[in-house]
C-alpha positions in Angstrom: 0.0 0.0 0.0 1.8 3.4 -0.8 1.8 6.5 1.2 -0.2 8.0 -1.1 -2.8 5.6 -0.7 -2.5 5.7 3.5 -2.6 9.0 3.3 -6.1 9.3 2.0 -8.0 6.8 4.2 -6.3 8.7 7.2 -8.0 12.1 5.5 -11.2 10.5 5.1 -11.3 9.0 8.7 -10.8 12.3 9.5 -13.4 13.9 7.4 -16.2 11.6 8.9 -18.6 13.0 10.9 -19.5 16.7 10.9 -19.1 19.7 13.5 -21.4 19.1 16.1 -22.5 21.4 19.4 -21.3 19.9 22.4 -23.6 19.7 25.3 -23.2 21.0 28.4 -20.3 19.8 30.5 -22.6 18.2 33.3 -24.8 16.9 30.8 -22.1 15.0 29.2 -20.5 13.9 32.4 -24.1 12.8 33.3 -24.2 10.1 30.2 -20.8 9.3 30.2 -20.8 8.1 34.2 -24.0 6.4 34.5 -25.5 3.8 31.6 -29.1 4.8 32.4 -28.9 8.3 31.4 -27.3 6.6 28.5 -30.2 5.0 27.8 -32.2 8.0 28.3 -30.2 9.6 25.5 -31.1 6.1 23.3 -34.5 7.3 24.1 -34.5 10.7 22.4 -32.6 8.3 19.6 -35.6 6.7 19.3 -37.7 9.5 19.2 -35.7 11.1 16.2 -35.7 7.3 14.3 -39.6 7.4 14.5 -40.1 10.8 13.0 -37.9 10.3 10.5 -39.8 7.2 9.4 -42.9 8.8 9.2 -41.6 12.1 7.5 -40.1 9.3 4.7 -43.5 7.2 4.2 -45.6 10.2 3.9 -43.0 11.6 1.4 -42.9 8.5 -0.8 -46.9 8.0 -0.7 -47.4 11.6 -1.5 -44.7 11.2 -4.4 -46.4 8.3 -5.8 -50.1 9.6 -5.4 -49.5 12.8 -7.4 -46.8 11.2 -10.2 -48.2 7.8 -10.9 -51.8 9.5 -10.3 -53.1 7.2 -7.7 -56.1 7.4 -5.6 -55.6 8.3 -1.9 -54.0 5.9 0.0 -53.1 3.3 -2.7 -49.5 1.5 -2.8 -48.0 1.9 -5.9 -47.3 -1.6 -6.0 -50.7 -2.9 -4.8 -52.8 -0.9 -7.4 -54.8 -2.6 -9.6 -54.0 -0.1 -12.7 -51.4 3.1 -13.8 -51.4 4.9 -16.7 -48.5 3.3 -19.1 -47.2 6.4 -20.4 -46.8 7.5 -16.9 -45.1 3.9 -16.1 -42.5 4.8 -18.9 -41.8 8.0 -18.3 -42.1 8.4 -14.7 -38.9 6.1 -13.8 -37.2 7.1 -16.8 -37.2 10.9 -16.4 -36.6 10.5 -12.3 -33.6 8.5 -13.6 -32.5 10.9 -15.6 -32.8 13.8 -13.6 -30.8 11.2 -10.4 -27.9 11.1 -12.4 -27.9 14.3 -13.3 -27.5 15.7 -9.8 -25.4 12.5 -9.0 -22.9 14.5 -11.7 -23.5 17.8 -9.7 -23.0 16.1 -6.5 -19.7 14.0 -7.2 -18.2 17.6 -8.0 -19.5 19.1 -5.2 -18.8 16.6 -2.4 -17.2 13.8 -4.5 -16.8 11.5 -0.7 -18.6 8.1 -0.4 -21.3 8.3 2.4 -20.8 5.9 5.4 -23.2 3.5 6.1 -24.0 2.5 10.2 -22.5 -0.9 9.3 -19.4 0.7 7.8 -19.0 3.4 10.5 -19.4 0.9 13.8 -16.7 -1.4 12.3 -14.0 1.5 10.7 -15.1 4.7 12.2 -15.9 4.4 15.9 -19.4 5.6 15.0 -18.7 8.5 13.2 -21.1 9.1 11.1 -21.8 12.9 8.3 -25.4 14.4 8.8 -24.6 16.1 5.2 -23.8 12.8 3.4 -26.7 11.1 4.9 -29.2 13.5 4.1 -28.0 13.3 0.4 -28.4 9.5 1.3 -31.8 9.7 1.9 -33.0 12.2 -0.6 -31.4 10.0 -3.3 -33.8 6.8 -1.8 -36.2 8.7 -1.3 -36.2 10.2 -5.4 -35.6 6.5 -6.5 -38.1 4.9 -4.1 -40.3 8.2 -5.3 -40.2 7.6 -9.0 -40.4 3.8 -9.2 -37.2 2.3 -8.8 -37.8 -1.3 -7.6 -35.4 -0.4 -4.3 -36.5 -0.1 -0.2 -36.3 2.9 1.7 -34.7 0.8 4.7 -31.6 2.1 3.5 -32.9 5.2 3.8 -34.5 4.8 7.4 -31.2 3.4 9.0 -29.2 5.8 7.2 -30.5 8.7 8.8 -31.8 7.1 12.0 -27.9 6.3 12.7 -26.6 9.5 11.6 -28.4 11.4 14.3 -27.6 9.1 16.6 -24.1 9.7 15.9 -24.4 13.7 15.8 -26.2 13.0 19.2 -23.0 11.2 20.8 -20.8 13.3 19.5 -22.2 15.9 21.0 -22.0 14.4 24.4 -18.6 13.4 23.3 -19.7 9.7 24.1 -16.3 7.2 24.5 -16.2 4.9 21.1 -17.7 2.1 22.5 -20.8 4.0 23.7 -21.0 6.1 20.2 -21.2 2.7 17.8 -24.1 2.0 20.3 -26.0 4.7 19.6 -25.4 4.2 16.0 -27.2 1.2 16.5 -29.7 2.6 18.6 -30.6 5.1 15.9 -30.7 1.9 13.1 -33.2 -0.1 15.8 -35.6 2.6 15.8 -35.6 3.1 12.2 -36.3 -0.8 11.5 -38.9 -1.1 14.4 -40.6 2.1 13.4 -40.6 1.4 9.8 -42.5 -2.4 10.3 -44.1 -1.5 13.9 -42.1 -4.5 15.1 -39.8 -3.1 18.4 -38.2 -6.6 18.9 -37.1 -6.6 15.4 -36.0 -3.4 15.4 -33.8 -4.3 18.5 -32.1 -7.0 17.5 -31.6 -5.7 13.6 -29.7 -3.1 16.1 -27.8 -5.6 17.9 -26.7 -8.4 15.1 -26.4 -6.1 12.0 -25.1 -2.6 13.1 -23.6 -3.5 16.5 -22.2 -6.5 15.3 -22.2 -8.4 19.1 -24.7 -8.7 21.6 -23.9 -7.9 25.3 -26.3 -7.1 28.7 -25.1 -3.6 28.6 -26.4 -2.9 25.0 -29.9 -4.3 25.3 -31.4 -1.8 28.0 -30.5 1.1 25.1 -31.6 -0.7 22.0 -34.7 -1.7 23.1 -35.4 1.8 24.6 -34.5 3.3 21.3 -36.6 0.9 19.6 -39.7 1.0 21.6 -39.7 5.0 21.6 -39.8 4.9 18.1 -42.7 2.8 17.4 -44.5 4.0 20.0 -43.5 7.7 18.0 -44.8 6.2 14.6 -47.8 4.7 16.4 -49.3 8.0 17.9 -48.8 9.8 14.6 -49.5 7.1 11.9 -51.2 4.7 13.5 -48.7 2.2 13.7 -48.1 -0.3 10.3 -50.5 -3.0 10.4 -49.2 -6.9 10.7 -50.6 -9.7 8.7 -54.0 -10.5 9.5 -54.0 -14.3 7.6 -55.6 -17.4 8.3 -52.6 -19.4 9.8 -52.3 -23.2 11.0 -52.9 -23.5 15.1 -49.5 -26.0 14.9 -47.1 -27.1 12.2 -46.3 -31.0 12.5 -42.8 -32.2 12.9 -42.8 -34.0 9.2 -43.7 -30.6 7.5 -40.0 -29.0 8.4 -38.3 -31.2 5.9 -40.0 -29.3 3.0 -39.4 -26.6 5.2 -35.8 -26.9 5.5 -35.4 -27.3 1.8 -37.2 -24.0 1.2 -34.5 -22.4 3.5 -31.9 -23.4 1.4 -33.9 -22.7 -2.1 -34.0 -19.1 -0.6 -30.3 -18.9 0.3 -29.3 -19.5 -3.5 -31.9 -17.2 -4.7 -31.2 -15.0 -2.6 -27.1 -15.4 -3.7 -28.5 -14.7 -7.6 -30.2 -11.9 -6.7 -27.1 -10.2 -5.0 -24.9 -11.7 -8.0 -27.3 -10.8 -10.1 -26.9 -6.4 -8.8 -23.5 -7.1 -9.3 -23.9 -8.0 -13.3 -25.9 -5.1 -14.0 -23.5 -3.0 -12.1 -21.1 -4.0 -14.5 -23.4 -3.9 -17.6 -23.6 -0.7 -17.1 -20.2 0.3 -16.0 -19.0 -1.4 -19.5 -21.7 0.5 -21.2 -21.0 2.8 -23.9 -23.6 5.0 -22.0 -22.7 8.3 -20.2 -23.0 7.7 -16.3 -25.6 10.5 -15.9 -27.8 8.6 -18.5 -27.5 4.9 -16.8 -30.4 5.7 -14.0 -32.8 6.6 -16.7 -32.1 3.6 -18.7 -32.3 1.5 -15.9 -36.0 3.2 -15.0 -37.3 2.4 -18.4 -36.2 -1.2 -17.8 -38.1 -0.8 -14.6 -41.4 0.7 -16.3 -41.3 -1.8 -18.9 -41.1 -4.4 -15.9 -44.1 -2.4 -14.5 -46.4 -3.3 -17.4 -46.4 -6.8 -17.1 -47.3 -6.3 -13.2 -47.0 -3.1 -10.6 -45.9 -5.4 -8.4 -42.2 -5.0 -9.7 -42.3 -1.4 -8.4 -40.8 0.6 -6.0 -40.1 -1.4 -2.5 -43.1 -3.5 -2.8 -45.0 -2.7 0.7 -48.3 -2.7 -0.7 -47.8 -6.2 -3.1 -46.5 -8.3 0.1 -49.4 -6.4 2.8 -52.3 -7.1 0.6 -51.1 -10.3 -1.7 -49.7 -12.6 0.7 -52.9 -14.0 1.5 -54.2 -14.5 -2.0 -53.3 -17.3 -3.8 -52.2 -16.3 -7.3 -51.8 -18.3 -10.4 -47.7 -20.2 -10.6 -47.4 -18.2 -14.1 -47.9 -14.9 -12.4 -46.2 -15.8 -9.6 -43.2 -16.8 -11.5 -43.4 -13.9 -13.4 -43.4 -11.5 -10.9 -40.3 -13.6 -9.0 -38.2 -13.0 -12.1 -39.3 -9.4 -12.8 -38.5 -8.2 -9.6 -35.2 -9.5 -9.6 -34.7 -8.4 -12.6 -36.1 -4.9 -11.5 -34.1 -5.0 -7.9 -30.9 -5.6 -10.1 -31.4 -3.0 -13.0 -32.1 -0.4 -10.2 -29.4 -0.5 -8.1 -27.1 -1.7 -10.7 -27.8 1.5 -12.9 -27.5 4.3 -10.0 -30.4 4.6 -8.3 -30.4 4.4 -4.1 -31.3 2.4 -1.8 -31.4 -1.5 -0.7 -33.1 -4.9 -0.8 -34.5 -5.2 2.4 -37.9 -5.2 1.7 -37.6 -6.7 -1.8 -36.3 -9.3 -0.1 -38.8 -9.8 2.1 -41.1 -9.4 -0.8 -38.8 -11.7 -3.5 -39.3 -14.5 -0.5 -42.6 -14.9 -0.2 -43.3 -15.5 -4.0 -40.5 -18.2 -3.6 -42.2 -19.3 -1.1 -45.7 -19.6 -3.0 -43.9 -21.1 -6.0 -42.6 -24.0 -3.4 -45.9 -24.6 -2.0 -47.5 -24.9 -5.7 -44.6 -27.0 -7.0 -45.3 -29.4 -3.5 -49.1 -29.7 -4.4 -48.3 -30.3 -8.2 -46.0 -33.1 -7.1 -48.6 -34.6 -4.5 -45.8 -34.9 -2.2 -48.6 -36.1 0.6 -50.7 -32.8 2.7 -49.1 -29.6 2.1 -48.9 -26.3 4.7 -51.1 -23.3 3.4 -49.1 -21.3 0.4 -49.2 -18.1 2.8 -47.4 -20.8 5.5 -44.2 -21.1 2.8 -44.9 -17.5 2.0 -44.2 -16.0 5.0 -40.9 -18.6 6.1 -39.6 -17.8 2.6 -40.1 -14.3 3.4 -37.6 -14.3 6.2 -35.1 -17.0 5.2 -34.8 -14.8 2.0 -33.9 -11.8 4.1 -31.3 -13.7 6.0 -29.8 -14.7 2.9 -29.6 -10.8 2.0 -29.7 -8.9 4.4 -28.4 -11.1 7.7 -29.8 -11.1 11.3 -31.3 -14.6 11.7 -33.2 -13.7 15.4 -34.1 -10.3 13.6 -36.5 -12.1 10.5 -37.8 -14.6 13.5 -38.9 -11.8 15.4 -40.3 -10.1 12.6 -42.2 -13.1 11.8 -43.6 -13.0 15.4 -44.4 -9.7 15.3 -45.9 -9.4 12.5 -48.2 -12.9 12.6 -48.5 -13.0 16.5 -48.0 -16.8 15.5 -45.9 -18.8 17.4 -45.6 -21.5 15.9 -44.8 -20.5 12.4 -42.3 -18.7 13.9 -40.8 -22.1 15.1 -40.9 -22.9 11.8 -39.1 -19.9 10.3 -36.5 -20.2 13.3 -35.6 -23.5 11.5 -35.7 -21.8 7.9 -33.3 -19.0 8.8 -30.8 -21.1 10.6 -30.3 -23.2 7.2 -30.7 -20.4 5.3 -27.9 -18.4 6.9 -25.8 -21.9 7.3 -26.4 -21.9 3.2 -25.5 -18.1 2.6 -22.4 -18.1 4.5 -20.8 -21.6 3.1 -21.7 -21.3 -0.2 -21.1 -17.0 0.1 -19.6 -15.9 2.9 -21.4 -12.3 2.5 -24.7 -10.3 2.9 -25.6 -7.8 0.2 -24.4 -5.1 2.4 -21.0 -6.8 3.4 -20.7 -7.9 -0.6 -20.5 -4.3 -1.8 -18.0 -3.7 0.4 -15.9 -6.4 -0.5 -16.2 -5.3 -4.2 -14.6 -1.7 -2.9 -11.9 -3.9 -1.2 -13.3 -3.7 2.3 -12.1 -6.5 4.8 -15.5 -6.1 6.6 -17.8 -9.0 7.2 -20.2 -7.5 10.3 -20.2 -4.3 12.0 -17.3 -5.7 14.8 -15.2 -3.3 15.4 -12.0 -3.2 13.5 -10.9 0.4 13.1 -8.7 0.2 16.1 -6.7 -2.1 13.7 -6.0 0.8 11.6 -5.9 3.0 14.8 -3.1 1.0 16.2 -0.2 2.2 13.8 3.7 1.8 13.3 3.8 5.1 14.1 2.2 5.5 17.2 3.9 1.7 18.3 8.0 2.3 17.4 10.7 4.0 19.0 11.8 7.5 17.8 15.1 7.7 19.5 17.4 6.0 16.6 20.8 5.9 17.0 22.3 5.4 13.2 25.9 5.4 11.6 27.3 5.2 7.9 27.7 2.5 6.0 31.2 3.7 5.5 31.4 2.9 9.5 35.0 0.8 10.1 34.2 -2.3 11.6 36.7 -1.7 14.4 35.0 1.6 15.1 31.7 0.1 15.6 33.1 -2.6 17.8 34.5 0.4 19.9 31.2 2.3 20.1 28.5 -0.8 20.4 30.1 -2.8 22.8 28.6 -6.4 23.3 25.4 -5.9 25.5 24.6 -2.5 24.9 22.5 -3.2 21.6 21.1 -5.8 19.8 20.9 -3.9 16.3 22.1 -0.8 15.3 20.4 1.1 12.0 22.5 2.1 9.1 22.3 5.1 6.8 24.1 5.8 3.4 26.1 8.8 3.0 23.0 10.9 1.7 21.0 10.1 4.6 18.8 7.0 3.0 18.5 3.8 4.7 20.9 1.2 4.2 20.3 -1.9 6.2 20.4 -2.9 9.6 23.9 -4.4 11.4 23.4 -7.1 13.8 26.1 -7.0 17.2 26.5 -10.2 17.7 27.4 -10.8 14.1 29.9 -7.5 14.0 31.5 -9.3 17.1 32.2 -12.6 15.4 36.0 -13.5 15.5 35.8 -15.0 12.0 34.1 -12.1 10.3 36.3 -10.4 7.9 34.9 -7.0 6.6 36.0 -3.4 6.5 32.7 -1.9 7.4 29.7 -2.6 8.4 28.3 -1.6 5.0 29.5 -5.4 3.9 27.1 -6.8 6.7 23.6 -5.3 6.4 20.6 -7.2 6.7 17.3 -6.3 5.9 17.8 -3.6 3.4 14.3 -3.8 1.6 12.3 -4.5 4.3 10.9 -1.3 5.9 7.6 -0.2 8.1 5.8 3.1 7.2 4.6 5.1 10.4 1.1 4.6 8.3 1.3 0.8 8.2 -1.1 -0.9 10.6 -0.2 -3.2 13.3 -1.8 -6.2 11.6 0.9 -5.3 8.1 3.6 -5.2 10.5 2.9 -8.5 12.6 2.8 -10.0 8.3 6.1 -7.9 7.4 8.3 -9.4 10.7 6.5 -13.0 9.5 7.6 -12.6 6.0 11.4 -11.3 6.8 12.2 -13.7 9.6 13.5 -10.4 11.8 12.7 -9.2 15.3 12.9 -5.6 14.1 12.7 -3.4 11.2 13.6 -0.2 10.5 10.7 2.5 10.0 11.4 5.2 7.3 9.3 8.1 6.3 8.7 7.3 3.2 9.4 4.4 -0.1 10.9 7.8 -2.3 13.2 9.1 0.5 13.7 6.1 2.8 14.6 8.3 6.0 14.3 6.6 9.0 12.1 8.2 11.8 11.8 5.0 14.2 12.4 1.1 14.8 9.9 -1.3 16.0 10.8 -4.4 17.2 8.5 -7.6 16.6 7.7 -8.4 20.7 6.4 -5.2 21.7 4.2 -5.2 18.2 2.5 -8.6 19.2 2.4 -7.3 23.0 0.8 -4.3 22.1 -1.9 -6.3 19.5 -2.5 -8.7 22.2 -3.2 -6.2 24.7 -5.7 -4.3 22.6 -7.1 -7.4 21.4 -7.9 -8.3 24.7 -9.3 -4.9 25.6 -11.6 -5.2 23.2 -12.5 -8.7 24.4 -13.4 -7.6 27.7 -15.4 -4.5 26.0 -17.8 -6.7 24.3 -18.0 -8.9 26.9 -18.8 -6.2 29.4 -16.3 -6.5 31.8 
């Protein structure tokens, strides 16, 4: 990695996050000394989270209302008809005009925007207001106009930003600040699908990254508050009211079982399947401004065949799940969608497959049960029974959280034992999605931007933790034109282990070992002749982890650390035992800190 390179990750660590107003000093000393005023604070979290869901919905249902014409209170993707020239043109000309500001925008603030997952495992919760609010203008615009993506994205986006802002301001300690990112993601989830225990736990397993007893108190605070917020002012999103099977017998979890796998591979396509049209595109001859509103004309034409291929799909999975529709059209609408979810995303426009996973799952999941009945493999569960484990063993595949989609199953049925029988869909369907995959959509795009992130652990102190701020900066170096008899006379035996050497313009040379200097056989002039090491070199920037792999690689218990590759002048030396003491002892810090010691 070259300086260059190091150089610009540290400015952007820097850059994330925006100025804030402290509060008060006793405020602050307040929440930083006693975890339930900390949980108080989740609370106002919470409160934020819910507004900001509603604020989004009744943008997005307002949007679709007066551009797709729709009556009052119709789902775009529920409604029985739309206009086709406003099917075309709708997605097409918001796509254009996206990548037209996205043109503006990458001149104007050119930075990638941090996502909560992103932040708690790099940035010690730091999280921009600015970028996020572009964040969420841009899902809500794509959401607004068509685009088959979610505004969960969206939700968490800003939910978490606020909760960052919020911390900062109360100059919460690192640990604390990644939990109120996650605090601020909770609410958003359990606002947006009226589902606190959901909410909570999408918190915990997805943004947090590791569950401990001092995180739950805040979490679930933040996550009731903002239901109970989108409650009093919406209403609160109603669950499934369906017909649903008092028990489920033991023999039915076989099919069950296979239909968690099914979903696991689907749901694999469909994240491959963003990742070919991302590259489509990219390969395209077309001008990047244009690719959004080519992708929404691929969307509208989608949309005539079925609305039920746009936008996130809220109103196709709340009022279709309980009808049973014919296999062509539910086929039809599986492939569409994907093909929609893909071609959005992949051609520029925001936001994420959370719900269209939800959505994409249940129509695998009534395709299953009509394949079952077809074959006469003996009785066979309810098509809404495989529609709603599909649902959530898709979204495992996709998005992660296992105890999150169980919960939301609960939640949202009030059925028990389905949601024994989704417990058992998600575990095979995550055991599927992480052998076969090893990713979640959100995890997969960073991988692609050469990300080592797999969850929202933290593992910025890695990059924390540098040469620099490890190696010694009191260097003692000589020439390589050094006589041998005059280093002999200055470094007696015992005094030092190594000594650094420099060329006569300064550069470094090599390092000399005094045992070896000492050696009655050795026949040199100077100790130019006897220099080990000479390409092997830390960087101040290097991380602790590169450094633990360069002493590995050159067999040495020290290197040399030099300012730079182009001037090679030495600022330090780090020896390999107090590198590994100094890992293992932050290692274990942060053992301690998730297991709340």
């Amino acid at each position: 990695m070259s300086s260059r390179t190091l150089s610009g990750s540290r400015t952007r660590s820097q850059a994330i996050g925006d100025w804030v107003v402290h509060a008060p000093q006793t405020l602050r000393a307040l929440v930083r000394a006693d975890e339930i005023w900390l949980t108080v604070l989740a609370a106002a979290v919470g409160v934020c989270a819910g507004i900001i869901v509603v604020l989004m919905n009744a943008t997005i249902q307002h949007m679709h209302e007066t551009l797709f014409d729709l009556p009052v209170g119709t789902r775009l993707s529920s409604s029985s008809e739309v206009a086709i020239p406003r099917l075309l043109l709708v997605p097409a000309l918001g796509g254009l005009l996206l990548g037209l500001a996205g043109l503006a925008l990458a001149r104007w603030r050119p930075r990638r925007a941090v996502d909560p997952i992103e932040a708690n495992a790099l940035y010690g919760g730091r999280m921009s207001i600015t970028d996020s609010v572009i964040v969420c203008l841009q899902t809500l615009a794509s959401c607004g106009v068509g685009a088959s993506v979610g505004l969960e994205a969206g939700y968490t986006q800003m939910g978490s930003a606020i909760a960052s802002a919020i911390g900062r301001s109360f100059r919460l300690r690192r640990n604390d600040l990644r939990l109120m990112v996650g605090c601020g993601a909770a609410g958003a989830i359990g606002a947006a699908f009226n589902a606190p225990l959901a909410g909570a736990f999408y918190g915990i397993e997805l943004v947090i990254g590791t569950y401990t007893i001092g995180n739950l108190a805040p979490v679930v605070v933040a996550s009731l508050t903002a239901v109970y917020v989108e409650r009093g002012v919406m209403g609160g999103v109603g669950g499934f009211n369906l017909n649903l099977p008092s028990d489920i017998p033991v023999v039915q979890f076989i099919p069950i079982l296979a239909l968690g796998i099914i979903c696991a591979l689907v749901g694999i396509a469909i994240m491959r399947g963003v990742t070919i049209a991302e590259e489509w595109f990219r390969r395209s001859p077309l001008p990047v401004w244009s690719r959004p509103m080519v992708g929404g004309l691929i969307v509208g034409i989608c949309g005539l065949v079925t609305p039920m291929v746009l936008s996130s799909g809220h109103g196709a999975l709340q009022d279709g799940l309980g009808i049973d529709y014919p296999f062509i059209l539910v086929g039809t609408a599986l492939v569409l969608k994907s093909l929609a979810s893909a071609v959005s995303i992949g051609s520029g426009f925001r936001g994420g497959l959370f719900f269209a996973s939800l959505f994409l799952g249940s129509l695998v999941g009534k395709l299953f049960a009509d394949i079952l009945t077809m074959l006469s493999v003996g009785p066979v569960l309810p098509a809404v029974v495989y529609g709603l484990i599909g649902m959530s063993a898709m979204a495992v595949a996709v998005i992660g959280g296992p105890l999150t989609m169980c919960f939301l199953a609960l939640e949202s049925t009030q059925s028990f034992p389905l949601t024994v029988a989704v417990l058992a869909a998600v575990i095979v369907s995550s055991l599927t999605a992480r052998r076969t995959f090893g990713y979640s959509f959100a995890t997969w795009r960073f991988h692609l931007r050469g990300e080592a992130i797999r969850s929202a652990v933290d593992i910025g102190w890695v990059n924390t933790l540098s040469v620099g701020r490890m190696m010694r900066r009191d260097v003692r170096t000589i020439r390589t034109t050094t006589s041998l008899e005059s280093f002999r006379r200055d470094f007696p035996l015992g005094s030092t282990h190594r000594v650094v050497v420099i060329d006569d313009t300064g550069r470094y040379a090599g390092i000399v070992q005094t045992a070896e200097a000492f050696s009655p056989d050795l026949v040199v002039e100077n100790v130019g002749e006897i220099l080990h090491f000479a390409d092997t070199v830390l960087m101040p920037q290097m991380t602790v982890k590169t450094a633990v792999a360069m002493f590995e690689e050159s067999e040495s218990d020290a290197l040399a650390v030099v300012d730079s590759m182009d001037t090679k002048r030495v600022v330090g030396i780090l020896t390999e035992q107090h590198t590994l003491r100094r890992y293992t002892e932050e290692l274990d810090r942060r053992r301690r800190e998730l297991s709340g010691e």
